[in-house]
C-alpha positions as CSV (number, residue, x, y, z in Angstrom):
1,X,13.0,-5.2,10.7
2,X,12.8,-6.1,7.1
3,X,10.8,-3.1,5.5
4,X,10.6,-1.0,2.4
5,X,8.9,2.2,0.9
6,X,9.2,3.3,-2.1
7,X,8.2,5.3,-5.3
8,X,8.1,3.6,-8.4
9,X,7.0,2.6,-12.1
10,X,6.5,-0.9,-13.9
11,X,9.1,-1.2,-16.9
12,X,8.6,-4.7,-17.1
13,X,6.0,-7.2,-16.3
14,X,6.0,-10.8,-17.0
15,X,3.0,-13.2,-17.7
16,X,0.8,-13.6,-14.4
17,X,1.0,-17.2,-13.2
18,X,-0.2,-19.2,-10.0
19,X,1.8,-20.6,-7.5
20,X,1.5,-24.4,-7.0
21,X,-0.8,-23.8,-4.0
22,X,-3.2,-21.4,-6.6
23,X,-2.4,-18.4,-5.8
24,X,-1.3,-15.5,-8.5
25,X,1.9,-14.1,-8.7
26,X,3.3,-11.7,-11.1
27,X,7.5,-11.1,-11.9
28,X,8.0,-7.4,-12.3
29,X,10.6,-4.8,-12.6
30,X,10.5,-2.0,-11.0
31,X,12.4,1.8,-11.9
32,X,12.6,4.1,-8.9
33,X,14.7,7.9,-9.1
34,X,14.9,10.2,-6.5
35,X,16.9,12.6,-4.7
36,X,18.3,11.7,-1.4
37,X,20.7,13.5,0.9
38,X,23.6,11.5,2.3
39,X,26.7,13.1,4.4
40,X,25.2,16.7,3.8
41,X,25.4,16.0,0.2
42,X,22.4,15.6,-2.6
43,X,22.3,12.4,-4.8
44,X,20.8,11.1,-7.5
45,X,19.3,7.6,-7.3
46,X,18.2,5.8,-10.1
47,X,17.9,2.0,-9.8
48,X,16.0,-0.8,-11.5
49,X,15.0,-3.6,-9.3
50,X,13.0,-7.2,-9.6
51,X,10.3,-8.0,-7.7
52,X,6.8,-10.1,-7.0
53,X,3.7,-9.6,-6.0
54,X,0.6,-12.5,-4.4
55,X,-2.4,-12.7,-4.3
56,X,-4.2,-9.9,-5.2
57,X,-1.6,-7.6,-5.5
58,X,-0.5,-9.7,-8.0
59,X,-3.6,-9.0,-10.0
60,X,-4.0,-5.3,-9.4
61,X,-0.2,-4.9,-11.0
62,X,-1.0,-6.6,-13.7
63,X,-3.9,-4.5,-14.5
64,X,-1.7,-1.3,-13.9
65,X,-0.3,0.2,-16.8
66,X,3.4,0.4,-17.3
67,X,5.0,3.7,-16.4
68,X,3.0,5.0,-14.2
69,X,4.1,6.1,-10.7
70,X,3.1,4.6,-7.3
71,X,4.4,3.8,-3.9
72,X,4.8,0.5,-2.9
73,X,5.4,-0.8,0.3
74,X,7.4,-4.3,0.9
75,X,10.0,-6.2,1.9
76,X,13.0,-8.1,0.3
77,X,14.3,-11.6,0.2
78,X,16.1,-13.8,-1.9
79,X,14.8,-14.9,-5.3
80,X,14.4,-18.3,-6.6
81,X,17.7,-18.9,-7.6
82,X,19.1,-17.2,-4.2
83,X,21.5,-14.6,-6.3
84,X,20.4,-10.4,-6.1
85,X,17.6,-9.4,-3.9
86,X,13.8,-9.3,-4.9
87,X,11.4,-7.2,-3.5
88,X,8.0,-8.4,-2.6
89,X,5.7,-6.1,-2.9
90,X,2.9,-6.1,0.2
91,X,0.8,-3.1,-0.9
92,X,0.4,-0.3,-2.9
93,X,-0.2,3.7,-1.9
94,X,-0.8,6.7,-4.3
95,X,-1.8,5.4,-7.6
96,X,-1.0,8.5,-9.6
């Protein structure tokens, strides 16, 4: 199962653009931080991470303003140029 939830805010968005079969997509990256517990012990989690929405998830995003928290649901795969992961974002919960 290839599946991810998270919490979330835009810190970067680039230019939305259209797919060569017409559809939008938007490049974004994403800042997520959270506490987490792992082997009885609390962490902090702060990560950036790419990733791409379709359609018209793509177009919602781009209307979204920048720093404002959400949860996302997705699920990752390789970008274009096969190096990192990006996460593609599916749908979106909790627009706060």
């Amino acid at each position: 199962m290839n599946r991810v939830e998270l919490s979330a805010q835009i810190i970067e968005r680039k230019a939305l653009r259209y797919t060569p079969a017409g559809l939008p997509a938007l490049d974004l990256v994403l800042a997520h931080e959270s506490e987490v517990t792992e082997a009885q012990q609390s962490r902090q989690v702060k990560l950036e991470l790419r990733a791409v929405a379709l359609g018209p998830m793509a177009e919602l995003l781009n209307r979204m303003d920048a720093g404002k928290p959400f949860r996302l649901t997705g699920f990752l795969g390789a970008p274009r140029n096969g190096r990192g992961v990006l996460l593609h974002i599916t749908d979106i919960h909790d627009i706060v």
